[in-house]
C-alpha positions in Angstrom: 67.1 71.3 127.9 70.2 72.1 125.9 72.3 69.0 125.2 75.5 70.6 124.0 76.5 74.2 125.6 77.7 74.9 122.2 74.6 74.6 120.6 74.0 78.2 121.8 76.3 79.3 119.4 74.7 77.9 115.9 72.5 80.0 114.7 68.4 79.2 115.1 66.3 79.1 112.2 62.4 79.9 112.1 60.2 78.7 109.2 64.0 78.1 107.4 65.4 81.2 107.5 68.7 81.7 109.6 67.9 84.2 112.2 71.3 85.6 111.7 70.4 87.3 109.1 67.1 89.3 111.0 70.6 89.7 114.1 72.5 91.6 111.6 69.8 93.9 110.5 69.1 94.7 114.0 72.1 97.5 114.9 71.0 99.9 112.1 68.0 100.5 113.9 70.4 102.3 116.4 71.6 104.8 114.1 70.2 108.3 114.4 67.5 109.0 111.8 67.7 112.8 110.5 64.9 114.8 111.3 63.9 118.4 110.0 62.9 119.9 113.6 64.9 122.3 114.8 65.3 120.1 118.2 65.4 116.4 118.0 63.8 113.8 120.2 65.8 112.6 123.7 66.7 109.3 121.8 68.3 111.2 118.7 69.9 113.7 121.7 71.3 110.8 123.5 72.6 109.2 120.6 74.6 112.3 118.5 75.8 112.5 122.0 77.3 108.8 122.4 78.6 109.5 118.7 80.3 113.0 119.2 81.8 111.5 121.8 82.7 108.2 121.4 84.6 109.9 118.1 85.8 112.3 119.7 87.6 110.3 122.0 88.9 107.7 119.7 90.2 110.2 117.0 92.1 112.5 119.3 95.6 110.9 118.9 95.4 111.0 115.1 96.7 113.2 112.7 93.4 115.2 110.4 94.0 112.9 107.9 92.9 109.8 109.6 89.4 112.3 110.6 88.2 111.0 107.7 87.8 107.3 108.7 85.5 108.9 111.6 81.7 108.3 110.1 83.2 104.4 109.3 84.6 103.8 112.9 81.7 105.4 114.4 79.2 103.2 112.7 81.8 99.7 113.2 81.3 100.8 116.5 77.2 101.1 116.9 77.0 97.8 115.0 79.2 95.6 117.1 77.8 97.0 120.2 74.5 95.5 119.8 75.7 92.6 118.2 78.0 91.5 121.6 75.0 92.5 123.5 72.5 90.6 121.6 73.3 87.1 123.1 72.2 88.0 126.2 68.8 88.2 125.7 66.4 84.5 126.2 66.0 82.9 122.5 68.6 84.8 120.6 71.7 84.4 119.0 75.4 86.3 119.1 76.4 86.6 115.6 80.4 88.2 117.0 80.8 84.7 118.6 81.6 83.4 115.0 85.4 83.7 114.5 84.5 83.8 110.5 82.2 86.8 110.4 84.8 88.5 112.9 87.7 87.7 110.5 85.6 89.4 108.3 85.1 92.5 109.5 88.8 92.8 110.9 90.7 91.8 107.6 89.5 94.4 105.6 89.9 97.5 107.7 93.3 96.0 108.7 94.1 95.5 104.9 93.0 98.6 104.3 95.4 100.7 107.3 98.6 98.9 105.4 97.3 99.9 101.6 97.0 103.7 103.3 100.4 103.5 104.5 102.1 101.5 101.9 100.7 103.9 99.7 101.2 107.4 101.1 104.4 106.5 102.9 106.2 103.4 102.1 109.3 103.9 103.8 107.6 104.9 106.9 105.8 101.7 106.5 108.5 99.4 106.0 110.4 101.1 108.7 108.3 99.3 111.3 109.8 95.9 110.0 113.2 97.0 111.6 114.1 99.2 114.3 116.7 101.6 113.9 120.4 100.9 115.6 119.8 96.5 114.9 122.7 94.8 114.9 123.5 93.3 111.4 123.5 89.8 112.7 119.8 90.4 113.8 118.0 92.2 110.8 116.5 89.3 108.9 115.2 87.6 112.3 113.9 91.1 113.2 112.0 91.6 109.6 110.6 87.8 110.0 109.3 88.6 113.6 107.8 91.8 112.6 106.5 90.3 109.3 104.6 87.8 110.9 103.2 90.5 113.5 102.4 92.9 111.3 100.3 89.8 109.8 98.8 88.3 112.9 97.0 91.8 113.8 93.9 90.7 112.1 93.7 87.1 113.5 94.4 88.5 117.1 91.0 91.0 116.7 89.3 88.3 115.6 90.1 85.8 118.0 89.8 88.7 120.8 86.2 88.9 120.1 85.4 85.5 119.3 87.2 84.2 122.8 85.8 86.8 125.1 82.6 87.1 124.1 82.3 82.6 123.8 83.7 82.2 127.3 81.5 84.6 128.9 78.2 83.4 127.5 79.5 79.4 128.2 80.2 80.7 131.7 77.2 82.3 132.1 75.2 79.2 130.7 77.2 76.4 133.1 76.5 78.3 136.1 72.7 78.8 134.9 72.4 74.6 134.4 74.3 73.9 137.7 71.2 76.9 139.2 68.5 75.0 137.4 70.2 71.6 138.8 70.6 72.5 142.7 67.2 74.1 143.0 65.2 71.3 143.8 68.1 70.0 146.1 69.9 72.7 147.9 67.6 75.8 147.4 69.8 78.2 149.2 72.8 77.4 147.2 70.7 77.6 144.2 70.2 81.6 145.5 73.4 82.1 146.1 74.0 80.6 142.5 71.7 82.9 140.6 73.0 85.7 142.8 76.5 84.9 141.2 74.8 84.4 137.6 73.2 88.2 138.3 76.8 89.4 138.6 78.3 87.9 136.2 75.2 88.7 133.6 76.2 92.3 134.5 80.1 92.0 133.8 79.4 89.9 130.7 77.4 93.1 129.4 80.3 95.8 130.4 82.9 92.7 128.2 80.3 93.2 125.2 80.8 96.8 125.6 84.3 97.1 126.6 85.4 94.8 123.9 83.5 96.6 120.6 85.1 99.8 121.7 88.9 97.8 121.8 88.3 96.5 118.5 87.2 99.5 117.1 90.4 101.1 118.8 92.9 99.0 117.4 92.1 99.8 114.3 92.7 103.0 115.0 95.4 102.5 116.4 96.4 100.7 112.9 95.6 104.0 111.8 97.4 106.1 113.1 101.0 103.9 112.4 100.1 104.3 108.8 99.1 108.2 107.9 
């Protein structure tokens, strides 16, 4: 029996070796592997599909030059997915429930949004820092407050994922125990319990989904501010 809830979000080791590091491996098994037939198999179908649309979607907004950031967005998004997912199965780990490997993932593609637009168009850039008609009075606490959001983006796609993802699977585990607990003493509320745990399995899975694809549209949402 599990001690500490939290222990469900260290990561297990097997003969020594952090099993994180076999997790993070496991999402490039999803990408589609080219294939000289003419016709591909219904898995390769399925998934060009997801992909041609999933980027078609997300890119629609933007301007052709952010198309290019398409293959990178497109493969963000087929590794967080399984990643969020991960967690739910028995005897595994969510690596996206660690706020330091999702700071890692959002600080560089945020990072690299502002270089783009710092780059290509400063003063479109720095525009952002003050909207136009501010009273004089109000410019420096306008550039502070839009300073320290411009710099918070990264922390708040971070701490998204990390939040969402930790409360649902500590949820999902409390309600589990309290199952496990009444079982023996009120059977019937045990049912109705794991009935409850059943549904909220299922909306935990569409959060894992729902929130890669946010993350992955904020960024492109970064994007598109900056070309």
């Amino acid at each position: 029996m599990v001690l500490n809830f939290f222990d469900q979000f260290a990561s297990p080791t097997l003969l020594g070796i952090p099993l994180i590091t076999l997790a993070l491996t496991f999402p490039w098994i999803l990408f589609p592997t080219p294939t000289t037939r003419w016709l591909g198999s219904r898995v390769l179908t399925l998934q060009n599909w997801f992909i041609n649309r999933f980027t078609q979607q997300l890119f629609l907004p933007l301007k052709p030059e952010g198309h290019k950031w398409a293959l990178i967005f497109a493969s963000l998004m087929i590794f967080l997915l399984p990643l969020n997912m991960l967690g739910l199965l028995p005897y595994t780990f969510t690596p996206t429930t660690q706020l330091s490997m999702n700071m890692g993932i959002a600080v560089p593609f945020w990072l690299a949004t502002v270089i783009i637009g710092m780059r290509n168009q400063p003063t479109h850039a720095l525009s952002h820092l003050l909207p136009e008609g501010t009273p004089t009075l109000l410019i420096p606490v306008l550039v502070i407050i839009e300073t320290i959001s411009l710099l918070i983006r990264p922390f708040a796609l971070g701490v998204r994922l990390t939040a969402n993802l930790t409360a649902g699977h500590l949820l999902i585990q409390l309600i589990a125990t309290a199952a496990f607990v009444l079982l023996p003493l009120m059977p019937t509320v045990a049912i109705l319990t794991s009935a409850l745990l059943f549904l909220l399995t299922l909306l935990e899975v569409a959060v894992a989904l729902i929130q890669a694809y946010v993350f992955v549209l904020l960024l492109s949402l970064y994007l598109q501010e900056n070309i």
